[in-house]
Structures are given as C-alpha cells and as structure tokens.
N, C-alpha and C positions, 0 to 999 in steps of 0.2 A: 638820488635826488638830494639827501638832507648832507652827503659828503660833497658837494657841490657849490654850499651854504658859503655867502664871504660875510666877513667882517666889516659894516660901510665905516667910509670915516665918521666919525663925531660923535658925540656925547658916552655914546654907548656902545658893547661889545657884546652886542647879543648878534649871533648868524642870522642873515638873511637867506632866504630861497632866491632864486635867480625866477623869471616868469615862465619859461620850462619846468625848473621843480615845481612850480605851484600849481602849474594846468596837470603835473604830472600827480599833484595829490590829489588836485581834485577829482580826476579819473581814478585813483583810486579810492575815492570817497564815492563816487559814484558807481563803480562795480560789486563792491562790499554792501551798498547799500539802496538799491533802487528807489525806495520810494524818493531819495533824493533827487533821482535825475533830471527832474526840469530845474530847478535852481543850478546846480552841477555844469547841466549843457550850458545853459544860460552865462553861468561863468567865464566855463571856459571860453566860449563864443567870445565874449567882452576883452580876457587877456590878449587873445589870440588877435582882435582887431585893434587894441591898443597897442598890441606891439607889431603889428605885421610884418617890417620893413624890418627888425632884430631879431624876428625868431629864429632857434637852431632849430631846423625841422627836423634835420637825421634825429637831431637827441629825441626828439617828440615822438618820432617814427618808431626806435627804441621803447619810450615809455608803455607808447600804443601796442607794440606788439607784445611787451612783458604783461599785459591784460588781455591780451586776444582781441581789441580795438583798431585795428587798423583803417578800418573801412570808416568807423568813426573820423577819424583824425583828417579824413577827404573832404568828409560831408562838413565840421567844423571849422576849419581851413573856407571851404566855399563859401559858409556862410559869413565867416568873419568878413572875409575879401567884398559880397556884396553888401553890406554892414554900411564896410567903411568907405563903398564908393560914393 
C-alpha cells in the first residue's frame, strides 16, 4: 500500500496514498482493532462511493484477501453503489 504512495505535484513532497491504499489501511485499522469498526465501515463505504467509476478493485480484492475480508469487500462495494445511486 504505502509502496504505492506518489509524489503530487506542488508545494510539497510528502507521498500520498492512492484511495486503494487508504481503504486498504483502513481495513487494516479495522481488523487490528474492532471497537473501530463502525467508523472504519463507515469510511470505507464513503471512499469507495466517491470513487466508484476509478477503483482498482483486483488491488482491493488483494488487500481484502491479505485480511481474510473478502466477503467484506461485496457487501461495501454494494453498499457504496446504492450510496451513490
């Protein structure tokens, strides 16, 4: 995720995460730590429907299965999709 990080143009040269890496931290911010989960879900639900039409989902699908979350990844996916309808 964090080798993945670009450099945007302007002011400054701190890496950024792409929105893959950051649904990918936030899952693992939410496996490490449960009582997070509703903020966590919440999140990711929100990237996932702001980006819909650009997500990589194989990478996602990846992140998901390096936490044993795949089935997650259906369920957050579906609900971003009625979100944004």
């Amino acid at each position: 995720m964090l080798d993945r990080a670009m450099t945007p143009a302007g002011p400054t040269d701190l890496p950024v995460v792409d929105v893959e890496g950051l649904i990918g931290l936030k899952l693992q911010a939410l496996v490490n730590d449960p009582r997070r989960r509703r903020q966590d879900e919440a999140d990711i639900v929100a990237l996932m429907r702001s980006n819909l039409t650009s997500l990589n989902v194989p990478l996602l699908e990846r992140y998901f299965a390096l936490f044993e979350q795949q089935d997650e990844l259906h369920r957050f996916l579906d609900e971003a999709r009625r979100q944004g309808a």
